[in-house]
Backbone as JSON, one array per atom type, in Angstrom:
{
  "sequence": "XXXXXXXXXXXXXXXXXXXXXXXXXXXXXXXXXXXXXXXXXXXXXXXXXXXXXXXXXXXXXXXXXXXXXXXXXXXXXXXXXXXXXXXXXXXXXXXXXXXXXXXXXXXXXXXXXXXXXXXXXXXXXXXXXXXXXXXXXXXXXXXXXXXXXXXXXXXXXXXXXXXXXXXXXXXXXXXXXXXXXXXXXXXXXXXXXXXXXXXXXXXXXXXXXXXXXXXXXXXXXXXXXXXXXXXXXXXXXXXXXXXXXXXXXXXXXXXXXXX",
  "N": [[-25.43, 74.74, -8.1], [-26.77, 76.25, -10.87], [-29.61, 77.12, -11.89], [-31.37, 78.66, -12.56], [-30.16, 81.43, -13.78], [-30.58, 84.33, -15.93], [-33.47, 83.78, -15.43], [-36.6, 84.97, -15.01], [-37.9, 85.24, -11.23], [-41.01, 85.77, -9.48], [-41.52, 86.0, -5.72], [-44.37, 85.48, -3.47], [-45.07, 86.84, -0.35], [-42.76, 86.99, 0.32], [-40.85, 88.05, 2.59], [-40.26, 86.52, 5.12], [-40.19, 83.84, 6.75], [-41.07, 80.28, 5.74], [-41.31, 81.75, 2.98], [-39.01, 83.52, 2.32], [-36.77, 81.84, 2.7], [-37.14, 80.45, 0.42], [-36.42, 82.32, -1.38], [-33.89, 83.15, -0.89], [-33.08, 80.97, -1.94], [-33.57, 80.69, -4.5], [-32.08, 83.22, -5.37], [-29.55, 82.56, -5.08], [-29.29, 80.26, -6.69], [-28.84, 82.11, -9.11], [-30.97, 83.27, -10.07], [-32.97, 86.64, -11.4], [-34.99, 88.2, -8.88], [-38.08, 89.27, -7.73], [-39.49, 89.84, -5.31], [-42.65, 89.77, -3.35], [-44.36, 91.73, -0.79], [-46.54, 92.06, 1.62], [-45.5, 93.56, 4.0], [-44.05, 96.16, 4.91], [-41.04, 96.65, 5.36], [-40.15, 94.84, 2.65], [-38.54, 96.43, 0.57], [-35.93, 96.45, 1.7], [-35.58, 94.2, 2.94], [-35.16, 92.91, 0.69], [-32.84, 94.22, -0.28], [-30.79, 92.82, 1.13], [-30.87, 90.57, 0.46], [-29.71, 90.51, -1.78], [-27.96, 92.54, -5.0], [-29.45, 95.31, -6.19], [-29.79, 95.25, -9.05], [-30.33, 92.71, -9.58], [-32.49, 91.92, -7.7], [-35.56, 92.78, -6.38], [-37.43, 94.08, -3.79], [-41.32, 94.46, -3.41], [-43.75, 96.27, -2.58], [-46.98, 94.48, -1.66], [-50.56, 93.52, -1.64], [-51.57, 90.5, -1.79], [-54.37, 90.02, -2.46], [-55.7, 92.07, -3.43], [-56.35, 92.73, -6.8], [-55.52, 94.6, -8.87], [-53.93, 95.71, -7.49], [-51.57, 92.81, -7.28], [-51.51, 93.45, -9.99], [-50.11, 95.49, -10.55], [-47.8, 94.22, -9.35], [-46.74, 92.38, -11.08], [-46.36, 93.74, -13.37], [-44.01, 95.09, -12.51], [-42.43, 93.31, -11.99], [-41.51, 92.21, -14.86], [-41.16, 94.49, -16.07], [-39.45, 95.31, -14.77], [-37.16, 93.12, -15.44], [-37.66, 92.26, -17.76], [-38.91, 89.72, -18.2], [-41.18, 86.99, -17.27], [-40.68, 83.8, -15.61], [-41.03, 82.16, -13.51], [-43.27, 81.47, -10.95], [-43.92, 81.88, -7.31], [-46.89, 81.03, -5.55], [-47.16, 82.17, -2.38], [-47.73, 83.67, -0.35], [-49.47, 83.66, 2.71], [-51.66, 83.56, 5.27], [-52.96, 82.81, 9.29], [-55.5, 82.2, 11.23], [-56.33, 80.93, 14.66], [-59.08, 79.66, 15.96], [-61.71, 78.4, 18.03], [-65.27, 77.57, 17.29], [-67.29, 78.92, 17.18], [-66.32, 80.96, 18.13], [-65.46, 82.17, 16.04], [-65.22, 84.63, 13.7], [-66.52, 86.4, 10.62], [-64.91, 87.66, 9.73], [-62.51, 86.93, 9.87], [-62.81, 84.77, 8.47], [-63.21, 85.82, 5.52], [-61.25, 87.24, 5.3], [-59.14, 85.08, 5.68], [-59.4, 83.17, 3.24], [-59.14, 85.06, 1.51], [-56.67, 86.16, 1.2], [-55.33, 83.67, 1.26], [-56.58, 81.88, -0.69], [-57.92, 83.21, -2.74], [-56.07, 84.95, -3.33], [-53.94, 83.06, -4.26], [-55.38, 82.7, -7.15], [-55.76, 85.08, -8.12], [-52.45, 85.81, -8.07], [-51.68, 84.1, -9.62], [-53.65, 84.05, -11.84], [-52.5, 86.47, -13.3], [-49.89, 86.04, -13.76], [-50.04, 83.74, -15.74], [-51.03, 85.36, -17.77], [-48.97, 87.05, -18.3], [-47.16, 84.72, -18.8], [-48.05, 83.92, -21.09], [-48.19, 85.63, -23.12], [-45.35, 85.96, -23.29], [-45.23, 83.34, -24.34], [-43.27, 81.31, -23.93], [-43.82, 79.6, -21.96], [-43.93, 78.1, -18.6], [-43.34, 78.3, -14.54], [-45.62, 77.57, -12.26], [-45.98, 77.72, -8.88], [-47.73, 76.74, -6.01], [-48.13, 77.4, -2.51], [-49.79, 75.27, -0.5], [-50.82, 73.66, 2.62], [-50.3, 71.16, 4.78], [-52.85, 71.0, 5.75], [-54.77, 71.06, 3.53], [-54.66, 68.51, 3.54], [-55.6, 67.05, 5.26], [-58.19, 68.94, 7.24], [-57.61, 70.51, 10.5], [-58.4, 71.28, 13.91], [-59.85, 73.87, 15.05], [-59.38, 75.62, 13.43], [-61.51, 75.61, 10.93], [-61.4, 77.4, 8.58], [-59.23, 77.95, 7.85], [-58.38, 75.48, 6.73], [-60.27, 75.28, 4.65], [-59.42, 77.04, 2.79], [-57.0, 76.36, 2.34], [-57.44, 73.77, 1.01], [-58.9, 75.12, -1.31], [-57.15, 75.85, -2.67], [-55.33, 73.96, -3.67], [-57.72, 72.68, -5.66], [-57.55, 74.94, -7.13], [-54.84, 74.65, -8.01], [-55.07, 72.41, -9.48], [-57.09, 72.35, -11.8], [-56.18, 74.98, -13.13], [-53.91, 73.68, -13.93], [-54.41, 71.76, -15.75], [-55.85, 73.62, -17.6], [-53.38, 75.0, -19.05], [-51.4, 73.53, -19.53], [-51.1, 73.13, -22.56], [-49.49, 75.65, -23.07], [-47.38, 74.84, -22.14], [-46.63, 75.9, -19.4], [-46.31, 74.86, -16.18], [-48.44, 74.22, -13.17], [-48.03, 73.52, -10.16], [-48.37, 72.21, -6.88], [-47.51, 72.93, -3.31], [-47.17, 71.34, 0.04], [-46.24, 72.01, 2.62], [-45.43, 70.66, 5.81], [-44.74, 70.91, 9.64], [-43.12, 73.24, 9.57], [-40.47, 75.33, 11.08], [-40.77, 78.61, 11.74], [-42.47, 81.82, 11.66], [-44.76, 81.92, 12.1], [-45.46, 78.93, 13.1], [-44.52, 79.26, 15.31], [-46.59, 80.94, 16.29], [-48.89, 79.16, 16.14], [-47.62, 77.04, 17.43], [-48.03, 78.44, 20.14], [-50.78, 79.36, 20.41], [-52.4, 76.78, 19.8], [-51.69, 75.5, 21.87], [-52.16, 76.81, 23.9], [-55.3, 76.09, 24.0], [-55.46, 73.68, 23.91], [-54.18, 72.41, 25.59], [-52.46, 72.39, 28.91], [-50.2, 73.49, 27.96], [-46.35, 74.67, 27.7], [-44.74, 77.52, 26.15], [-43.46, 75.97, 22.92], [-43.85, 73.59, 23.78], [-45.94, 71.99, 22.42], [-45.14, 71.84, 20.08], [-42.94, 70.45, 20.04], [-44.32, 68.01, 21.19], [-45.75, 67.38, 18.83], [-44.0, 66.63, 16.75], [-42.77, 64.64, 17.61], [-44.62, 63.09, 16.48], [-43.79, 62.78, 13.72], [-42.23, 60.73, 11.27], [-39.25, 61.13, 11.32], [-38.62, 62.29, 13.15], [-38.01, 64.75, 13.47], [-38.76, 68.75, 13.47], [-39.43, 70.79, 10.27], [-37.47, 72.51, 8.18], [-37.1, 75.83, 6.32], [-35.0, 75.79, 4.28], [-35.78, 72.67, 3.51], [-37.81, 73.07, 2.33], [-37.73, 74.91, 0.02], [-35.8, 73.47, -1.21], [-37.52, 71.45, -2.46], [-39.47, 73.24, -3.79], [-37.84, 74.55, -5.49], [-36.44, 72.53, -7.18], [-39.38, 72.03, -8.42], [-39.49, 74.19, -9.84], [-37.58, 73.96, -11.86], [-35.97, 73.0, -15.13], [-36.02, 70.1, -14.98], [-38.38, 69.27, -14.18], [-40.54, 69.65, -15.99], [-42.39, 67.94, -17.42], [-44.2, 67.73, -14.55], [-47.03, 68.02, -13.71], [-49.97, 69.54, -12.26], [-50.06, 68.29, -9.46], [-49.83, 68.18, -6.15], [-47.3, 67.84, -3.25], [-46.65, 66.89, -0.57], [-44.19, 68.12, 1.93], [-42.89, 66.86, 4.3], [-41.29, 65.71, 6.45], [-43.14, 62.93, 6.08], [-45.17, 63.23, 7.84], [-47.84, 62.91, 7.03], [-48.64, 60.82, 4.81], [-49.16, 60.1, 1.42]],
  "CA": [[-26.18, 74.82, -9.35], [-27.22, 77.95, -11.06], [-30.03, 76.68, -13.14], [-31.99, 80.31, -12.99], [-29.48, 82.32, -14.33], [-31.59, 84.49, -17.06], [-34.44, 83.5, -15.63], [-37.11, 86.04, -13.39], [-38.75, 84.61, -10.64], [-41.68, 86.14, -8.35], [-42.37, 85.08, -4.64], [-44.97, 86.36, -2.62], [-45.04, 86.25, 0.71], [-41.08, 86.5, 0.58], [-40.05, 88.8, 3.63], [-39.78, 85.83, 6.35], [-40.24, 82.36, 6.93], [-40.28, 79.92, 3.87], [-41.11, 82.93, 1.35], [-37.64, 84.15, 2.44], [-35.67, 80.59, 2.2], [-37.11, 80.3, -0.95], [-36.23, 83.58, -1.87], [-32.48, 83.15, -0.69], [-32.81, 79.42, -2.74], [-33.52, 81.18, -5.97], [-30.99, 84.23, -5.36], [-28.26, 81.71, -4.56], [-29.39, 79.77, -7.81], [-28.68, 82.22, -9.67], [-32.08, 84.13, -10.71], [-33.7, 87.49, -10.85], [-35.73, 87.86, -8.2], [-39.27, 90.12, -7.13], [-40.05, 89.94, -3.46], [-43.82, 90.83, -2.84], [-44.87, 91.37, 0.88], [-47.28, 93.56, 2.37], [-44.58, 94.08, 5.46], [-43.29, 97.73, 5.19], [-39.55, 96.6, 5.03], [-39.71, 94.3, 2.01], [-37.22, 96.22, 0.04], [-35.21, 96.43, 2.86], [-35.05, 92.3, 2.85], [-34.32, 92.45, -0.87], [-31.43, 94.89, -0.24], [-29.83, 92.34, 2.01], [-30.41, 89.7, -0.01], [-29.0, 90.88, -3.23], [-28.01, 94.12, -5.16], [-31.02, 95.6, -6.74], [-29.84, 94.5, -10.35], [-30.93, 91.37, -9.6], [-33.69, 91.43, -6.65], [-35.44, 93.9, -6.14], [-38.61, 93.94, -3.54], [-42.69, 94.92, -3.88], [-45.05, 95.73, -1.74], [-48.37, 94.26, -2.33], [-51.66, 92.47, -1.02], [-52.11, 89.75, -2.61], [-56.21, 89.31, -1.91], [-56.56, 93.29, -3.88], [-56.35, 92.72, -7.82], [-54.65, 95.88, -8.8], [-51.84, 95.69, -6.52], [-51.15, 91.83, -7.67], [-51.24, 93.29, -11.29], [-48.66, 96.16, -10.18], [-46.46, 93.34, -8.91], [-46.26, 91.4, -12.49], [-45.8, 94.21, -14.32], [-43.41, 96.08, -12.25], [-41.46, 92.23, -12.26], [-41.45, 92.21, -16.09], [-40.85, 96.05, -16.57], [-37.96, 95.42, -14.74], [-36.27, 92.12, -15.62], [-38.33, 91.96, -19.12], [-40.03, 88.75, -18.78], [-41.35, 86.29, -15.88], [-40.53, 82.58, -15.86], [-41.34, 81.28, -12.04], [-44.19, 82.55, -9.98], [-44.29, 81.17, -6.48], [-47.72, 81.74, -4.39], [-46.4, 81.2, -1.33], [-47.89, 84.57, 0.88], [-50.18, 83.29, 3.14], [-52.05, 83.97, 6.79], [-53.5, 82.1, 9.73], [-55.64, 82.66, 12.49], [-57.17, 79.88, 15.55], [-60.44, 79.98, 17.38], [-63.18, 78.04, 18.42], [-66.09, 77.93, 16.02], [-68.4, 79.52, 17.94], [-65.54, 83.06, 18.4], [-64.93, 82.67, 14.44], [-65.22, 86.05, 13.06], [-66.93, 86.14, 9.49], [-63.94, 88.85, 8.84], [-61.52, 86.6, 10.18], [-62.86, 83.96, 6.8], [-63.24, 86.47, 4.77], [-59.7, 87.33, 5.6], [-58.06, 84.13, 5.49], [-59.64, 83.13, 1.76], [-58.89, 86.43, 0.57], [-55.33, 86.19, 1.71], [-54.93, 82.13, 1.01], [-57.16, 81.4, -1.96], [-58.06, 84.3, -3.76], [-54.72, 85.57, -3.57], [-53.12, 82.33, -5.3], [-55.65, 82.97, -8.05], [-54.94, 86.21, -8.9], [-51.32, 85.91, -9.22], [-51.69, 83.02, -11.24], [-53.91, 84.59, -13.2], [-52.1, 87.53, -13.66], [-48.26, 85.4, -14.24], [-50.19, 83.27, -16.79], [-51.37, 86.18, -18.74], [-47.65, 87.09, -19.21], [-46.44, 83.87, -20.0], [-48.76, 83.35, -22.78], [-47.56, 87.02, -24.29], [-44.2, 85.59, -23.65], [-44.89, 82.3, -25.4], [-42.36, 80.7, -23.56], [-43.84, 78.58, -21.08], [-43.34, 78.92, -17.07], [-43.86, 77.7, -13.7], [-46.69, 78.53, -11.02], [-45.91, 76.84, -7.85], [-48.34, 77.39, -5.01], [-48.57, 77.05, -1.29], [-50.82, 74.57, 0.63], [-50.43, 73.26, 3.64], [-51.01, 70.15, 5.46], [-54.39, 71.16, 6.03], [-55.27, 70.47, 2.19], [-54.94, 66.92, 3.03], [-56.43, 66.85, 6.47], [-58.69, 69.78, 8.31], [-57.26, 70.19, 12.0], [-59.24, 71.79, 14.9], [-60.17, 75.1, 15.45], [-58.97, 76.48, 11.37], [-61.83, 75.52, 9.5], [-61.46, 78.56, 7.62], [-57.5, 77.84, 7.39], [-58.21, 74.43, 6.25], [-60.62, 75.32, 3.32], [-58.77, 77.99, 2.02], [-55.87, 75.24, 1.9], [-58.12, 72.85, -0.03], [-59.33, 75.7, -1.66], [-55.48, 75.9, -3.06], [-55.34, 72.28, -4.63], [-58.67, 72.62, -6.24], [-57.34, 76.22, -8.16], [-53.87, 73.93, -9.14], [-55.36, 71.16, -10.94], [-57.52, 73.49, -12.77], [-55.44, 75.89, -13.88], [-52.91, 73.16, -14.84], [-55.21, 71.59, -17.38], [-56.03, 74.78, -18.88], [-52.5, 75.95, -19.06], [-50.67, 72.58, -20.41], [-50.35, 72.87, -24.17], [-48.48, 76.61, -23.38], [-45.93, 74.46, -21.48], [-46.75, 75.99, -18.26], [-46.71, 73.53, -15.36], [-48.52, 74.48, -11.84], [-47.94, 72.3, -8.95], [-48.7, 73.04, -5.31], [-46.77, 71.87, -2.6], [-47.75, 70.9, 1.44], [-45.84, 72.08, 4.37], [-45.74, 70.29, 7.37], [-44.3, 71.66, 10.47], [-41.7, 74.01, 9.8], [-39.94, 76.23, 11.88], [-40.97, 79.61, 11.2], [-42.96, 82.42, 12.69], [-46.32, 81.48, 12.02], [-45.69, 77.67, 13.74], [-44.27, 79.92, 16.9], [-47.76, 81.19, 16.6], [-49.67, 78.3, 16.14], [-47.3, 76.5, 18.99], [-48.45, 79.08, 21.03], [-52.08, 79.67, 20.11], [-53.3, 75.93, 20.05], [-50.56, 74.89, 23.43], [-53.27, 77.23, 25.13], [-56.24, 75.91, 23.4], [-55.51, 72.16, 23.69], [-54.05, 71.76, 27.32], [-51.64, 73.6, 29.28], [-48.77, 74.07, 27.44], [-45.66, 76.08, 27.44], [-43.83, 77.81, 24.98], [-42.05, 75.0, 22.43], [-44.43, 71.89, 24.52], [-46.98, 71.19, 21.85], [-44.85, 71.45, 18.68], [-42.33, 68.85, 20.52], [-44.97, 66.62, 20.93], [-46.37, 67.25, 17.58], [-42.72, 66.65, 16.13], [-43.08, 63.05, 17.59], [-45.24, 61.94, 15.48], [-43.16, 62.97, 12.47], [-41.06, 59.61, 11.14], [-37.94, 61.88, 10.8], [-38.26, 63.5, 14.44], [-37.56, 66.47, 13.44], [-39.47, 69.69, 11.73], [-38.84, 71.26, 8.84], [-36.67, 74.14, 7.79], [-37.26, 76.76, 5.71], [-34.63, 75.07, 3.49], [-36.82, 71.68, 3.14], [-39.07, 73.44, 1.07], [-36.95, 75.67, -0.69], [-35.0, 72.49, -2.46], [-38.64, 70.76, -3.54], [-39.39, 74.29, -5.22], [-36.71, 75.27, -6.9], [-37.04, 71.45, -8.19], [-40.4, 72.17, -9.08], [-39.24, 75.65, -10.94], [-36.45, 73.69, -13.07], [-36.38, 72.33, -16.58], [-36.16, 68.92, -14.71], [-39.66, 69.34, -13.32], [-41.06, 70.53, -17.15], [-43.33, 67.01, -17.44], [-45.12, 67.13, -13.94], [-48.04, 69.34, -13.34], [-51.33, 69.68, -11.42], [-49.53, 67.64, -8.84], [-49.97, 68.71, -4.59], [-46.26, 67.46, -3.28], [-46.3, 66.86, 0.82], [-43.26, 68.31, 2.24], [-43.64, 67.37, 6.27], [-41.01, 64.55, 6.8], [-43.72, 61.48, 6.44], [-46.22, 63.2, 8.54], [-48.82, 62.78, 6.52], [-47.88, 60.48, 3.21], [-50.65, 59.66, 0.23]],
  "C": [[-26.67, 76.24, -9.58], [-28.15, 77.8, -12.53], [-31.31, 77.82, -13.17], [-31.69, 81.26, -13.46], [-29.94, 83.26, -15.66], [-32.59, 84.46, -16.87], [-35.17, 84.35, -14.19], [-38.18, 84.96, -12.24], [-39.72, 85.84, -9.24], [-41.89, 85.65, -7.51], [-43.07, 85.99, -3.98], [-44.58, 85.99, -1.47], [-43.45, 85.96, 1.19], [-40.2, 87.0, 1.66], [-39.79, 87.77, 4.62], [-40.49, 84.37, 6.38], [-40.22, 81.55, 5.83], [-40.3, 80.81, 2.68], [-39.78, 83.32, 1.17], [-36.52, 83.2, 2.02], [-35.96, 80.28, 0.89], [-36.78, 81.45, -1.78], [-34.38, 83.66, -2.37], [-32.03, 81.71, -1.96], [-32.64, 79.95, -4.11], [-32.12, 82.19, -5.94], [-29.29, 83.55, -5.53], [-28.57, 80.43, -5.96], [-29.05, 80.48, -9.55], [-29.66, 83.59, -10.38], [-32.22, 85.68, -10.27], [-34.89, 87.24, -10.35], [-36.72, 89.37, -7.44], [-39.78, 89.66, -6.29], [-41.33, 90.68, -3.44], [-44.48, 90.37, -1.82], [-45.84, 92.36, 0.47], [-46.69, 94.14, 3.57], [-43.84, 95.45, 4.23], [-41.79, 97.33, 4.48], [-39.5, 95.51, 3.62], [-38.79, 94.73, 1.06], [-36.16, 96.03, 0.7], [-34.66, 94.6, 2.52], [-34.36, 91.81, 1.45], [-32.7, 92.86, -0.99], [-30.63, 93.38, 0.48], [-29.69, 91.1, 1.66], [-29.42, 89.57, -1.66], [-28.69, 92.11, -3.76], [-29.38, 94.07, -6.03], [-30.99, 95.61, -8.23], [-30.38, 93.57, -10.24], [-32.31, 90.87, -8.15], [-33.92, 92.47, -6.22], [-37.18, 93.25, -4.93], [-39.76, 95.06, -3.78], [-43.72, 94.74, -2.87], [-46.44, 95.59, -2.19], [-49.31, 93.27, -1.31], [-52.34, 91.93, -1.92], [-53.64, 89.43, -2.93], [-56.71, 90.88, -3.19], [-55.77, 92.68, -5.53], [-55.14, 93.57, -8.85], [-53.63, 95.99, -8.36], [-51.02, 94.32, -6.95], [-50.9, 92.46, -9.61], [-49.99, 94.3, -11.58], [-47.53, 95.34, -9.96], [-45.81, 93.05, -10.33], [-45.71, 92.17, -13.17], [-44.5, 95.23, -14.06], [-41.87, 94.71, -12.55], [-40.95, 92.51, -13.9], [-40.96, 93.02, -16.9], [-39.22, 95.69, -16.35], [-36.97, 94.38, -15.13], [-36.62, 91.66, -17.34], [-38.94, 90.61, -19.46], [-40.46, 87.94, -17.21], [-41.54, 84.79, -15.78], [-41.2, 81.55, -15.02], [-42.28, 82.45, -11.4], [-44.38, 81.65, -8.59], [-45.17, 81.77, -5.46], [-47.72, 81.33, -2.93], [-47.42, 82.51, 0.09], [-49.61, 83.96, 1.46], [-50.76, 83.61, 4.81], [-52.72, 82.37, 7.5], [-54.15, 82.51, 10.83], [-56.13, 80.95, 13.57], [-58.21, 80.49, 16.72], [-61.6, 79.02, 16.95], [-64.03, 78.66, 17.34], [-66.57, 78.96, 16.2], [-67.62, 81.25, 18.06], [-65.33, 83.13, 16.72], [-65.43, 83.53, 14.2], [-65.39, 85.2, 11.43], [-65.45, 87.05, 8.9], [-62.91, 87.88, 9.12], [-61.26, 85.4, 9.26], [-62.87, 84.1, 6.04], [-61.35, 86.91, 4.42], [-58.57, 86.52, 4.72], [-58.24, 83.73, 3.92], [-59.26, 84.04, 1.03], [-57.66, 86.27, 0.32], [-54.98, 84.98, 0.48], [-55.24, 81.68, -0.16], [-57.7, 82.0, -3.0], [-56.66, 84.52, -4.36], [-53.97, 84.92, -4.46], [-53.73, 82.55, -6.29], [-55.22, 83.63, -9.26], [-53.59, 86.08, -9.12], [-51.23, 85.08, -10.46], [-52.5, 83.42, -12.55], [-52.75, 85.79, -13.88], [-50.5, 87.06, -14.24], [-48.7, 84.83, -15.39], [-50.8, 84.31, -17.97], [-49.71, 86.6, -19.24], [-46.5, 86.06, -19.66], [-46.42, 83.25, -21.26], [-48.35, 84.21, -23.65], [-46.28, 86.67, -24.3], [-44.03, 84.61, -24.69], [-43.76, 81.16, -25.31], [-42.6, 79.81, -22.49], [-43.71, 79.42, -19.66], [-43.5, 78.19, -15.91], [-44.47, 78.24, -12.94], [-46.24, 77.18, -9.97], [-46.61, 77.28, -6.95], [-48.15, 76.57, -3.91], [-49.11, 76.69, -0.93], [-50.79, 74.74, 1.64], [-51.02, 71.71, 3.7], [-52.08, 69.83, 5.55], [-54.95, 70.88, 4.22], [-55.43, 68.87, 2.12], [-56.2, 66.59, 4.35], [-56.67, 68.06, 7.25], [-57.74, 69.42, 10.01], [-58.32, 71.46, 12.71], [-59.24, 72.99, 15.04], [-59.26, 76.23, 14.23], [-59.65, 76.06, 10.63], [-61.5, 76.44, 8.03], [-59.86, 78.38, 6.92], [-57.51, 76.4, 6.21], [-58.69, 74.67, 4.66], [-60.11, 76.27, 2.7], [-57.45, 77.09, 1.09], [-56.15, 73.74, 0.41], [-58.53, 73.37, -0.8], [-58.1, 75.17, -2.78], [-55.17, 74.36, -4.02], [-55.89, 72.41, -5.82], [-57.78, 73.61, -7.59], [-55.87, 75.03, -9.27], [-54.64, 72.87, -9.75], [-56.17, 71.72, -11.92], [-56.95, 73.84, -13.73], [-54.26, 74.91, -14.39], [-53.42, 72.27, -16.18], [-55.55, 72.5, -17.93], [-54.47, 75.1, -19.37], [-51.52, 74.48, -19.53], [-50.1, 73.15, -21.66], [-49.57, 74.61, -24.27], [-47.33, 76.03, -22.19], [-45.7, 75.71, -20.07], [-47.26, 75.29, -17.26], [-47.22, 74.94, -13.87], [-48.88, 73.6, -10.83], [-48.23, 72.96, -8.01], [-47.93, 72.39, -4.52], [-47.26, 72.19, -0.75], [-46.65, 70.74, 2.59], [-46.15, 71.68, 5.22], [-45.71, 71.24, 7.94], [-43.17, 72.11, 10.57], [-41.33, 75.12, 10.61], [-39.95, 77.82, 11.56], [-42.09, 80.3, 12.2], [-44.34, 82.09, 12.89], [-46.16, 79.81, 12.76], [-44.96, 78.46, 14.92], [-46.29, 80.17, 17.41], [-48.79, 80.41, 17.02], [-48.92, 77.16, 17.59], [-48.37, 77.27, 20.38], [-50.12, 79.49, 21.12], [-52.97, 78.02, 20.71], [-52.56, 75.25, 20.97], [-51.54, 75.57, 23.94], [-54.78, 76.86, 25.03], [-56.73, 74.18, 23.8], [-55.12, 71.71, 24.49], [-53.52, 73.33, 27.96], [-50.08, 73.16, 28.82], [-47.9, 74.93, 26.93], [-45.14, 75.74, 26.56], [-42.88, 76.02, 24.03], [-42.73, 73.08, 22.83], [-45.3, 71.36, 23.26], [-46.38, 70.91, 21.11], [-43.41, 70.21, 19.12], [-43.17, 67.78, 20.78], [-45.66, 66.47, 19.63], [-45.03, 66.29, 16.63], [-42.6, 65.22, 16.14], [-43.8, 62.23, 16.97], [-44.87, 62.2, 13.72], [-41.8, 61.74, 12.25], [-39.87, 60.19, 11.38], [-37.48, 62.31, 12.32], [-38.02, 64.43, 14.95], [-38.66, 67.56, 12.93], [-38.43, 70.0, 11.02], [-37.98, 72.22, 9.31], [-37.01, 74.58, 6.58], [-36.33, 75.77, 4.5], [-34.83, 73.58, 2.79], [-37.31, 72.2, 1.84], [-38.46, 73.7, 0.06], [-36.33, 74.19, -1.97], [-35.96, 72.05, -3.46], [-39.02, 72.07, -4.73], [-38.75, 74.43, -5.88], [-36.72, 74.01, -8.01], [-37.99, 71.63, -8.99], [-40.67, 73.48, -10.44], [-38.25, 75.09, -11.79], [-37.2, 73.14, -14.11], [-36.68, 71.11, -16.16], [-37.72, 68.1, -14.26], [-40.87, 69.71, -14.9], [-42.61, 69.35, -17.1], [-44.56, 66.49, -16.16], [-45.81, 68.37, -13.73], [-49.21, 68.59, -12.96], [-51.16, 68.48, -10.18], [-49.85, 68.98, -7.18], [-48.46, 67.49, -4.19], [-46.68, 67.92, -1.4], [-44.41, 67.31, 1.23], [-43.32, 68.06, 3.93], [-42.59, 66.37, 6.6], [-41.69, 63.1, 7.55], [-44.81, 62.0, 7.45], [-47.23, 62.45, 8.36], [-48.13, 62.32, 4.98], [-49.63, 59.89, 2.56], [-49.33, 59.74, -1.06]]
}
């Protein structure tokens, strides 16, 4: 299918793990595509995913204002309009309450729930000058449905993330812009290496690869995710086919967690 063809799409958070499969999902659909990391090499990742007619990358931090409004307009400058925005760049840290760092909440909100704000603000300001409608898709997690141990700060940033989509999708209806959010389980990516490895030392003794195999067991499917999981529900959620659902949170975890 190549149902982006014409059409620009932004992801944040696109240099590696699902930002990237969703990156490759759109590219391979067809679309222009703006990559914005804060990693060093993100044109670098754009080069290799496409020629730079059609994907080009941006570095930016999503949490500073200014640099999210450089992204939109450098998207727009260059492709002349912006159809799909996916807030996907996100952080995590784990610790005990009691070691939580105020910088290390300050951090993660800035990062997680500020950050989806601002782009969204800043994508829906140019789809209203477009007049054409659009999609905002944002990043949850799991943790939007259920807190887990030692991430309060991860968790409410995540619930934070819900709250902003249903919002902003009742304001933003009658210009035929939908924003949905969607809820990663446990996918395979660098940040669940991390978190294997962070709460495997936290929560017994376990090595490398031990916790997220027993986590994995309690997933109906038996499996985790892939990067390509997600990737299909978005790009769903970025088509014309998807035009009638909004302010919707969409679990992606195979049955972890169903509502």
């Amino acid at each position: 299918m190549h149902r982006f063809e014409g059409k620009t799409v932004v992801v944040t958070g696109g240099n590696k793990g699902i930002g990237l499969a969703l990156a490759r999902r759109f590219v391979d659909e067809g679309a222009n595509l703006v990559i914005g990391s804060i990693d060093a090499d993100v044109e670098d990742t754009a080069a290799k995913l496409g020629d730079a007619g059609r994907v080009r990358g941006f570095r930016c931090d999503v949490s500073s204002k200014p640099q999210v409004e450089a992204l939109y307009d450098f998207a727009a400058g260059t492709f002349g309009q912006i159809d799909v925005s996916v807030q996907n760049a996100g952080i995590i840290t784990i610790s005990k309450v009691e070691d939580l760092t105020e910088a290390e909440w300050d951090a993660t909100l800035a990062v997680n729930t500020k950050g989806v704000f601002l782009c969204c603000q800043t994508a829906i300001r140019h789809m209203r000058a477009q007049g054409r409608g659009g999609r905002l898709i944002n990043t949850a997690s799991g943790q939007a449905r259920e807190g887990f141990i030692y991430t309060p700060h991860y968790a409410a940033s995540k619930f934070g993330v819900m709250g902003v989509t249903q919002s902003l999708a009742k304001e933003v209806a009658l210009d035929a812009i939908t924003v949905n959010a969607i809820c990663p389980g446990i996918i395979e990516t660098d940040m669940w290496d991390y978190n294997d490895r962070v709460w495997g030392k936290m929560l017994g003794d376990y090595g490398p690869g031990e916790l997220m195999r027993d986590w994995v067991q309690n997933i109906p499917m038996k499996r985790a995710g892939q990067g390509r999981d997600v990737a299909g529900l978005v790009a769903f959620l970025a088509s014309d086919d998807a035009a009638y659902i909004t302010g919707q949170t969409i679990n992606v975890d195979g049955g972890l967690i169903m509502s």
